[in-house]
C-alpha positions in Angstrom: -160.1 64.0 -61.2 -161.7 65.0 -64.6 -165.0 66.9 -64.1 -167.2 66.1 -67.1 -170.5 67.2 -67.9 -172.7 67.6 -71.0 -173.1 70.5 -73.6 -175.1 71.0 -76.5 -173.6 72.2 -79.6 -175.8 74.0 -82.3 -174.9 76.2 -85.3 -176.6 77.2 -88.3 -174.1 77.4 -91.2 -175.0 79.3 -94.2 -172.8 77.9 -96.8 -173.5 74.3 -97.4 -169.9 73.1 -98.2 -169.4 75.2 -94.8 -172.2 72.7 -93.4 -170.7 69.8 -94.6 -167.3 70.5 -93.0 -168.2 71.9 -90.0 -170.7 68.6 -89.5 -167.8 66.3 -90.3 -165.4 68.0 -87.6 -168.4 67.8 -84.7 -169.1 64.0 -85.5 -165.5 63.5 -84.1 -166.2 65.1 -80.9 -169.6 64.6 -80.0 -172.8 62.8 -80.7 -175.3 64.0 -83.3 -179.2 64.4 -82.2 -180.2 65.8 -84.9 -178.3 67.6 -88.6 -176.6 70.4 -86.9 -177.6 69.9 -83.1 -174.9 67.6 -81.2 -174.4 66.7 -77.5 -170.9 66.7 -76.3 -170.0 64.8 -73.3 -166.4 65.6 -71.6 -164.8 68.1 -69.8 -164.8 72.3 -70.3 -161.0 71.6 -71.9 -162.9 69.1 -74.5 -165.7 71.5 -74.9 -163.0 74.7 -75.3 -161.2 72.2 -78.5 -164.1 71.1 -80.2 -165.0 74.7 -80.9 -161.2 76.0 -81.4 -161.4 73.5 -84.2 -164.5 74.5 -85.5 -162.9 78.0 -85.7 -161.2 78.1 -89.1 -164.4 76.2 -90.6 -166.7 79.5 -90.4 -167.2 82.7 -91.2 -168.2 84.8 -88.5 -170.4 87.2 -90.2 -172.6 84.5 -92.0 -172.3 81.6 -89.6 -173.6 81.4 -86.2 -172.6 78.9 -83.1 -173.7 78.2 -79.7 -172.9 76.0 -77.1 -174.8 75.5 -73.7 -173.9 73.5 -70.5 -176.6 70.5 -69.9 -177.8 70.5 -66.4 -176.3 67.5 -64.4 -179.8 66.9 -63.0 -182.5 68.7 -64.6 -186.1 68.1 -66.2 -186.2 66.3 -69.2 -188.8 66.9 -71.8 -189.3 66.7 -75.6 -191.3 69.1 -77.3 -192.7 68.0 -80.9 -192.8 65.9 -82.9 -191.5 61.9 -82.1 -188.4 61.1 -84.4 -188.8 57.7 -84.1 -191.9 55.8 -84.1 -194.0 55.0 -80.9 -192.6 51.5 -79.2 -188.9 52.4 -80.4 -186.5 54.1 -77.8 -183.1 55.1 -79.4 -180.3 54.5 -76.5 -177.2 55.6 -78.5 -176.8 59.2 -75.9 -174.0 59.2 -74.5 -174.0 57.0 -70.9 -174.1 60.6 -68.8 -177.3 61.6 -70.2 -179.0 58.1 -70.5 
């Protein structure tokens, strides 16, 4: 049986062509909340690839990464700002955190 829980993904790139990769790469693993904050859905073994192949796409001494495990149950909150306006719920998360 495959365990899978959620992570969230978040990195701070200086270089923008750096960015731009390194956002390309994560779009194919997980799904984007916001520019360089993603939530990936799937097993440690998925988590443990997404960020081997984010490897050769930074520089360690400029770029920075991290990667947290999501609760399975656990308060939800948002703090800030709306994204969207008031009436309009976005449902696109993945079906493990809606």
């Amino acid at each position: 049986m495959r365990s899978e829980r959620a992570f969230v993904i978040g990195y701070d790139i200086a270089s923008p062509r750096r960015l731009g990769r390194v956002h390309r790469e994560m779009r194919k693993h997980a799904t984007p909340i916001e520019y360089s904050i993603f939530v990936l859905v799937g097993s440690e073994r998925a988590k443990e690839s997404c960020l081997e192949r984010m490897r050769p796409l930074l520089k360690a001494d400029e770029d920075d990464v991290r990667c947290y495990p999501l609760p399975s149950r656990g308060f939800q909150a948002r703090i800030g700002r709306a994204s969207l306006p008031e009436g309009i719920q976005w449902t696109g998360l993945p079906a493990a955190l809606a």
